[in-house]
Z-matrix of the N, CA and C atoms (Angstrom, degrees):
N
C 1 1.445
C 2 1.527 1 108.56
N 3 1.479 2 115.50 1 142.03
C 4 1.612 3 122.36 2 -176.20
C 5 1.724 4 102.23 3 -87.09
N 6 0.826 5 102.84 4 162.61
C 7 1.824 6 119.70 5 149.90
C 8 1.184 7 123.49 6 -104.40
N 9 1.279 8 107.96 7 80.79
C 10 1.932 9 139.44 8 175.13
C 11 1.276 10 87.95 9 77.14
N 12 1.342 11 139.11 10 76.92
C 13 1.427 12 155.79 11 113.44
C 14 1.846 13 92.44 12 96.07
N 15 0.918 14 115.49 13 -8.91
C 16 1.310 15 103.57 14 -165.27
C 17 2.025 16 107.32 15 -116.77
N 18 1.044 17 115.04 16 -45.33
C 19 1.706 18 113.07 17 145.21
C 20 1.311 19 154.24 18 -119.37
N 21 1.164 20 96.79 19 134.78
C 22 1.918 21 85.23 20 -176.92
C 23 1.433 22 133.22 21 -28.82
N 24 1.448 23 129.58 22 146.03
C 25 1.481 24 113.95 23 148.66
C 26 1.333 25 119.57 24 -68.08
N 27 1.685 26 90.47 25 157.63
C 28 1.763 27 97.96 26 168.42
C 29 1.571 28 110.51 27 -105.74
N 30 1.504 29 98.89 28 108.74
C 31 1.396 30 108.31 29 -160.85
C 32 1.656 31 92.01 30 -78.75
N 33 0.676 32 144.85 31 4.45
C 34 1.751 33 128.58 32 164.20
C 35 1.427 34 102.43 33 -92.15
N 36 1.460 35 130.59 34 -20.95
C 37 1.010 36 118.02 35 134.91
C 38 1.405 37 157.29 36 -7.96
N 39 1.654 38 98.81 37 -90.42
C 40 1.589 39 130.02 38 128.43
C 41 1.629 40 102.37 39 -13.31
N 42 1.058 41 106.99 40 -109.06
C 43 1.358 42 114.60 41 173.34
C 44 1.683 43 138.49 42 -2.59
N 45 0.896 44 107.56 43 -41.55
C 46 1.307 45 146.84 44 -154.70
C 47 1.664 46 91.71 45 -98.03
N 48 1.686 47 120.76 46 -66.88
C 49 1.156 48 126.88 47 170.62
C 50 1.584 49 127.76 48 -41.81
N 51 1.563 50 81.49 49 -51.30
C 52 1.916 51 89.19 50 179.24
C 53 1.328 52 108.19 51 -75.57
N 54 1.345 53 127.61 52 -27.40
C 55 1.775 54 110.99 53 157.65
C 56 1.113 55 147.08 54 -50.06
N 57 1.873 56 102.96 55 -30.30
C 58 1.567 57 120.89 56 163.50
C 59 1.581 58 111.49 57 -68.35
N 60 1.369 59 100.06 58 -43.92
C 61 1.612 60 81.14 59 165.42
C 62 1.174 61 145.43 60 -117.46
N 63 1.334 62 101.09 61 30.82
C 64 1.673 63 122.76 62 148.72
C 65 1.731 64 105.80 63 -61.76
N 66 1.119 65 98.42 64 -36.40
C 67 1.436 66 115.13 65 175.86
C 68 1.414 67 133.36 66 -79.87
N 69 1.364 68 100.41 67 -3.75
C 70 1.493 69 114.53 68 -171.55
C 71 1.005 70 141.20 69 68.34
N 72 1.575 71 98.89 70 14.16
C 73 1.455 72 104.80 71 -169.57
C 74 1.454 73 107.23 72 -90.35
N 75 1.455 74 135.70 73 153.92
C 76 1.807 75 142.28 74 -175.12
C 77 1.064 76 98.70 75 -61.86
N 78 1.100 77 141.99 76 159.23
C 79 1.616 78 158.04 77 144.30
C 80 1.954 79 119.05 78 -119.45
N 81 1.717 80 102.27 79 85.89
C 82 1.446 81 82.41 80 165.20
C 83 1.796 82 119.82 81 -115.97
N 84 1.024 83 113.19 82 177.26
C 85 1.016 84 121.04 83 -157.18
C 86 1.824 85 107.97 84 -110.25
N 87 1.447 86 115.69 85 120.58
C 88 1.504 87 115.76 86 177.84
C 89 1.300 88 98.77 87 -96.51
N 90 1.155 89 146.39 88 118.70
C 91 1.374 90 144.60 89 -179.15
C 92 1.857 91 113.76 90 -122.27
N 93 1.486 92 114.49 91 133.37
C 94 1.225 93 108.66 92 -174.71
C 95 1.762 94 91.69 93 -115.64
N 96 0.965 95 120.46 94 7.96
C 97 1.694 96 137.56 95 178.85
C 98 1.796 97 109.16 96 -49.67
N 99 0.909 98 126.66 97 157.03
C 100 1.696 99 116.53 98 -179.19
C 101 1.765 100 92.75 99 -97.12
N 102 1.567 101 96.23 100 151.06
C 103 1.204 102 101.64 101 164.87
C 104 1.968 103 145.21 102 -2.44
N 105 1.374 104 103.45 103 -74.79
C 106 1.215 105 157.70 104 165.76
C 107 2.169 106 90.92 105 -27.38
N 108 1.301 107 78.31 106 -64.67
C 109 1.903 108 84.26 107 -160.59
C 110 1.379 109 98.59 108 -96.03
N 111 1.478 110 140.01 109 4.31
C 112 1.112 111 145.48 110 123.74
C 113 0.945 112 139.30 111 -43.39
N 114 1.593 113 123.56 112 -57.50
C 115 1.422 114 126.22 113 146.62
C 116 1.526 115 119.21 114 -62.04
N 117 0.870 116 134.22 115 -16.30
C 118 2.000 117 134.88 116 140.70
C 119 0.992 118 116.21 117 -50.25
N 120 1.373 119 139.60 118 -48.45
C 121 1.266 120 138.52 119 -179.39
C 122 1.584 121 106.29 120 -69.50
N 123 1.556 122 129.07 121 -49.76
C 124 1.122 123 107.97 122 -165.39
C 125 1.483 124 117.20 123 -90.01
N 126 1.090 125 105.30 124 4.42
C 127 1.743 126 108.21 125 168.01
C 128 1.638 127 104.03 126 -80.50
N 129 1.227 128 127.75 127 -12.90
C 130 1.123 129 123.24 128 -167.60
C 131 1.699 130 115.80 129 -82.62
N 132 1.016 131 119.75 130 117.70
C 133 1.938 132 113.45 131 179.67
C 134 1.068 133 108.97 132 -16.56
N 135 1.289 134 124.44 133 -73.91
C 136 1.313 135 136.53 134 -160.18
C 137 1.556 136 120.20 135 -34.71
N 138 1.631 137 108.59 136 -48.53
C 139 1.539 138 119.99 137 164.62
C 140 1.107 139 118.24 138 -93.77
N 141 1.409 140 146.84 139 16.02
C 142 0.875 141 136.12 140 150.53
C 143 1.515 142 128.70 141 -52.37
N 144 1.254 143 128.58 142 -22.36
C 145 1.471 144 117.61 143 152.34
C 146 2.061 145 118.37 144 -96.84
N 147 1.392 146 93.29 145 28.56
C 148 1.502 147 82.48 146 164.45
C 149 1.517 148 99.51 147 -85.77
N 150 1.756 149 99.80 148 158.42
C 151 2.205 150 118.79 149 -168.67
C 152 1.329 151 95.54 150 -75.72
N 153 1.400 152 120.21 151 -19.33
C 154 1.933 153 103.48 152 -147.97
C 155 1.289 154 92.18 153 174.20
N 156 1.923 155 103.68 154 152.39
C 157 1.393 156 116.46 155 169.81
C 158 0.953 157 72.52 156 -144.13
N 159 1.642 158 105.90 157 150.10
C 160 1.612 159 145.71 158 128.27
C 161 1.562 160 122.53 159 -107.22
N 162 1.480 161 112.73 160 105.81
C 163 1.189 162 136.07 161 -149.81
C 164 1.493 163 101.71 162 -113.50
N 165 1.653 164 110.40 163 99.69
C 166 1.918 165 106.27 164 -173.01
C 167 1.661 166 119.12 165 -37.54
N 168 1.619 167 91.37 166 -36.54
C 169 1.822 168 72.93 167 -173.44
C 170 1.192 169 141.95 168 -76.32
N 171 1.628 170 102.28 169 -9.71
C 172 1.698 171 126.96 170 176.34
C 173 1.518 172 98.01 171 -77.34
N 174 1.718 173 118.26 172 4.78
C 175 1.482 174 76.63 173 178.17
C 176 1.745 175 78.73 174 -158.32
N 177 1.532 176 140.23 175 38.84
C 178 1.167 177 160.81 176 121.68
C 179 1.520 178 77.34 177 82.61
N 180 1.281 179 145.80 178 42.12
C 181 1.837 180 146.72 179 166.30
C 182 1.615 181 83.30 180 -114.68
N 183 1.301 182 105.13 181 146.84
C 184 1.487 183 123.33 182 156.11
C 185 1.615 184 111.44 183 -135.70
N 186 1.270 185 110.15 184 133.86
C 187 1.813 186 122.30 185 -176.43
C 188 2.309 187 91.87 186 -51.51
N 189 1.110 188 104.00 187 140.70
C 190 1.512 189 147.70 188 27.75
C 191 1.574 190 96.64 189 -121.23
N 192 1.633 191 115.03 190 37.72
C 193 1.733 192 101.13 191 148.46
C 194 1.153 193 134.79 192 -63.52
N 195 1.177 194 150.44 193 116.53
C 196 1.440 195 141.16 194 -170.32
C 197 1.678 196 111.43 195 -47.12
N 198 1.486 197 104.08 196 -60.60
C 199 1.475 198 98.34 197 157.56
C 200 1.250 199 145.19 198 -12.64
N 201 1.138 200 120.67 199 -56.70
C 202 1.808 201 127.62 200 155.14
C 203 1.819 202 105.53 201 -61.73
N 204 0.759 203 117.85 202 -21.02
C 205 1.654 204 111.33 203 166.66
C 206 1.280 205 107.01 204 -69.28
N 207 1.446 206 106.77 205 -63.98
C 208 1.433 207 111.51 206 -153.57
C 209 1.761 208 110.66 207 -71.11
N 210 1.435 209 104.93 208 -15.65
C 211 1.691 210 122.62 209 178.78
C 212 1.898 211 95.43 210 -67.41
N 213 1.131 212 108.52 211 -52.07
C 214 1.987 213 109.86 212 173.81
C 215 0.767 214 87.31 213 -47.52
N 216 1.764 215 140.87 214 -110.41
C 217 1.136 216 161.91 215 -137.90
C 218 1.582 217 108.32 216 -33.41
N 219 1.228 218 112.19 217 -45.52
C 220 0.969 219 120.19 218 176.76
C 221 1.814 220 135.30 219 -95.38
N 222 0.980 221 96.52 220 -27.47
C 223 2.067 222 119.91 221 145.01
C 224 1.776 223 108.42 222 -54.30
N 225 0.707 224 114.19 223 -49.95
C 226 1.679 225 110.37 224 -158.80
C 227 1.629 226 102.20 225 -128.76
N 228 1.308 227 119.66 226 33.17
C 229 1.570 228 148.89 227 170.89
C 230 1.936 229 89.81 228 40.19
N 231 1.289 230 153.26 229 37.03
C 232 1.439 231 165.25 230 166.06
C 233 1.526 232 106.23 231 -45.37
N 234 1.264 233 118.54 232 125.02
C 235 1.266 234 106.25 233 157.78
C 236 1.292 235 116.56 234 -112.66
N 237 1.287 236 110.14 235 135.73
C 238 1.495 237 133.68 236 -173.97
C 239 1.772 238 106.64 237 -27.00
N 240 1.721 239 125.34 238 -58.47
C 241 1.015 240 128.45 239 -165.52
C 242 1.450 241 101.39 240 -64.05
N 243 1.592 242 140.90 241 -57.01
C 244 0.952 243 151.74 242 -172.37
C 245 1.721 244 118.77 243 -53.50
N 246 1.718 245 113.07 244 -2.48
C 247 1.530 246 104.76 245 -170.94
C 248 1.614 247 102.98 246 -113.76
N 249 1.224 248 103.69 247 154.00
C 250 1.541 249 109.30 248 177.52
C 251 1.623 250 94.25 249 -115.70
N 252 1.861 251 101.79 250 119.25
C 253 1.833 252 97.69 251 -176.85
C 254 1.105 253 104.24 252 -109.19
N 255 1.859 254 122.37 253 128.51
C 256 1.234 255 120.87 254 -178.18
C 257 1.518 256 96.88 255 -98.95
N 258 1.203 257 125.20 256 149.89
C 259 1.557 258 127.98 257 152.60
C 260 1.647 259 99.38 258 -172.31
N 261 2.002 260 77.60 259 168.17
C 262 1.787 261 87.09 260 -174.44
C 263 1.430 262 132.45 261 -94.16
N 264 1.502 263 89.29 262 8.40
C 265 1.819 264 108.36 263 174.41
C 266 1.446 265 108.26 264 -109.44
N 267 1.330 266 107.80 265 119.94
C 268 1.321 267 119.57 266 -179.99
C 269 1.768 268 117.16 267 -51.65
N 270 1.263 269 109.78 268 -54.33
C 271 1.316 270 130.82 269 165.60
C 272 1.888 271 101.58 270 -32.49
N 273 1.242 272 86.24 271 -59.93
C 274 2.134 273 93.96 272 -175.59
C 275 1.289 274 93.03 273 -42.89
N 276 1.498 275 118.51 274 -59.85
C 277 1.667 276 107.65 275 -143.79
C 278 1.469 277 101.76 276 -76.54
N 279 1.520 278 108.39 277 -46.39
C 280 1.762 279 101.91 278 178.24
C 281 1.456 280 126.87 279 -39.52
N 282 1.522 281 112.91 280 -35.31
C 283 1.455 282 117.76 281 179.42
C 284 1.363 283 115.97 282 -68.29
N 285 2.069 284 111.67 283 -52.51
C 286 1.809 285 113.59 284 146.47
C 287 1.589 286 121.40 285 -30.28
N 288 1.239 287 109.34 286 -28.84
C 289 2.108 288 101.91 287 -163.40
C 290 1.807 289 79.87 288 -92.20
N 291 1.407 290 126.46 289 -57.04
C 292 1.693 291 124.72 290 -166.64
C 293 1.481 292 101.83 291 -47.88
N 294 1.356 293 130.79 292 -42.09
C 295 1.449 294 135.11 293 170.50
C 296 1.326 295 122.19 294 -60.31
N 297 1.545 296 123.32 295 -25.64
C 298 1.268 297 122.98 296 173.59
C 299 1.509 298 110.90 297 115.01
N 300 1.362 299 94.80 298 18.79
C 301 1.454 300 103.16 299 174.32
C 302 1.760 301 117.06 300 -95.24
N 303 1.663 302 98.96 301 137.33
C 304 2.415 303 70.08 302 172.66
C 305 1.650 304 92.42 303 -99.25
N 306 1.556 305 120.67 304 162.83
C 307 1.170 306 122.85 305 -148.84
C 308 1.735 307 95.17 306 -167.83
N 309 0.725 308 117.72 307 147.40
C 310 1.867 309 152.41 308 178.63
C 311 1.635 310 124.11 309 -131.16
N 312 1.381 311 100.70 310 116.05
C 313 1.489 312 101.88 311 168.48
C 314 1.525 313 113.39 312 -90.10
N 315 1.734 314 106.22 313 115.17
C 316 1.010 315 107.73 314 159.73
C 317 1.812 316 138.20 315 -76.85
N 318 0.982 317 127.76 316 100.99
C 319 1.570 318 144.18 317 174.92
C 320 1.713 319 100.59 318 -36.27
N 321 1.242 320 161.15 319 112.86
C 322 1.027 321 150.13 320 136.36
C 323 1.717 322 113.61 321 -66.70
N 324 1.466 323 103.75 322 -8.68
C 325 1.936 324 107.19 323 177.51
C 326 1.648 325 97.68 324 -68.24
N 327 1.326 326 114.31 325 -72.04
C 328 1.332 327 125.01 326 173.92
C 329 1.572 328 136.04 327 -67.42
N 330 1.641 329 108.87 328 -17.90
C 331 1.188 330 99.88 329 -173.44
C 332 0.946 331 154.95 330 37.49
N 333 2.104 332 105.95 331 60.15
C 334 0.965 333 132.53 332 -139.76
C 335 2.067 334 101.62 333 -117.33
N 336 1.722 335 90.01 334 58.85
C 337 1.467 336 114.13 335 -177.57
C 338 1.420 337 93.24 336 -59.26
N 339 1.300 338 127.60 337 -38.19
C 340 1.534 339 107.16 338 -156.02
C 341 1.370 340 100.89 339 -83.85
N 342 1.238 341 121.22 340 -57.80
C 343 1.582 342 120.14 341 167.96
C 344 1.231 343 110.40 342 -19.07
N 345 1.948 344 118.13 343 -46.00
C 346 1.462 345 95.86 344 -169.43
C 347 1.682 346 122.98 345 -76.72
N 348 1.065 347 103.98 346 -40.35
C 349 2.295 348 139.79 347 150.97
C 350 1.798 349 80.15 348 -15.66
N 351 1.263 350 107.82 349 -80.99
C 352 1.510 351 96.53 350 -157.26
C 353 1.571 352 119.54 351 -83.01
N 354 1.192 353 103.73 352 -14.51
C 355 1.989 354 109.02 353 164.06
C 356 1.323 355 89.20 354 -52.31
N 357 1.065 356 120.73 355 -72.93
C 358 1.898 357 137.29 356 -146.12
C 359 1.953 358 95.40 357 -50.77
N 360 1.263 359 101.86 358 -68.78
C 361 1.500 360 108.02 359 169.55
C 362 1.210 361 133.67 360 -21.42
N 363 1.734 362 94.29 361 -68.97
C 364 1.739 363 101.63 362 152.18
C 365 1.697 364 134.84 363 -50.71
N 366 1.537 365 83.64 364 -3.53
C 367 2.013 366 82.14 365 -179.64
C 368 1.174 367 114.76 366 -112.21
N 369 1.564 368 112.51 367 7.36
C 370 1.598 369 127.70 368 -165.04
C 371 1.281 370 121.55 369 53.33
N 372 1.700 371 86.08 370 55.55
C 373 2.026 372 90.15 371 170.73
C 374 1.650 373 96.75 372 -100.76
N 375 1.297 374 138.71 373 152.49
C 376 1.739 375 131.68 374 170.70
C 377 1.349 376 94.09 375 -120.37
N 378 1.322 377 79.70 376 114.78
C 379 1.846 378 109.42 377 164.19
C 380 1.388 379 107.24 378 -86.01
């Protein structure tokens, strides 16, 4: 299966997700994606137990504005210290860590899943 017809998922990804919430942990989603492939994604099984999206274009903020952070945080009552932010723009996550988020750039070049497995570990997330 693609991600909006044009790339694959990264099923360790996937994977990875449904362990957090095997675990119970929230999963929301910061998305700078257009509309269109937003509503694709959440019809899709897979996200159907993600808590929340914040989707830039419903609200004309795109990440690395703080604003689209602080719109989560404040949508889905989140506190900054309590979130672990994954994304693949470095820029994204630094602005998540300046907010009080701890945060990891994920590489989709390298696919450097395990790096993230054992960051997370080290931060006392249980997978």
């Amino acid at each position: 299966m693609n991600y909006y017809k044009y790339r694959p998922f990264n099923n360790e990804m996937i994977e990875l997700m449904n362990k957090l919430k095997h675990n119970n942990y929230k999963i929301f989603i910061l998305s700078n994606n257009n509309k269109e492939t937003c509503e694709y994604l959440k019809q899709l099984p897979m996200f159907e137990r993600i808590d929340g999206w914040i989707v830039s274009c419903d609200y004309h903020i795109v990440k690395p504005n703080k604003e689209i952070y602080v719109k989560l945080f404040n949508t889905f009552n989140i506190k900054p210290d309590e979130c672990f932010f994954i994304d693949d723009n470095k820029k994204n996550v630094e602005i998540g860590v300046m907010l009080g988020m701890q945060g990891f750039t994920f590489k989709y070049s390298n696919n450097n899943i395990d790096e993230l497995i054992s960051y997370m570990k080290q931060n006392n997330i249980v997978l």
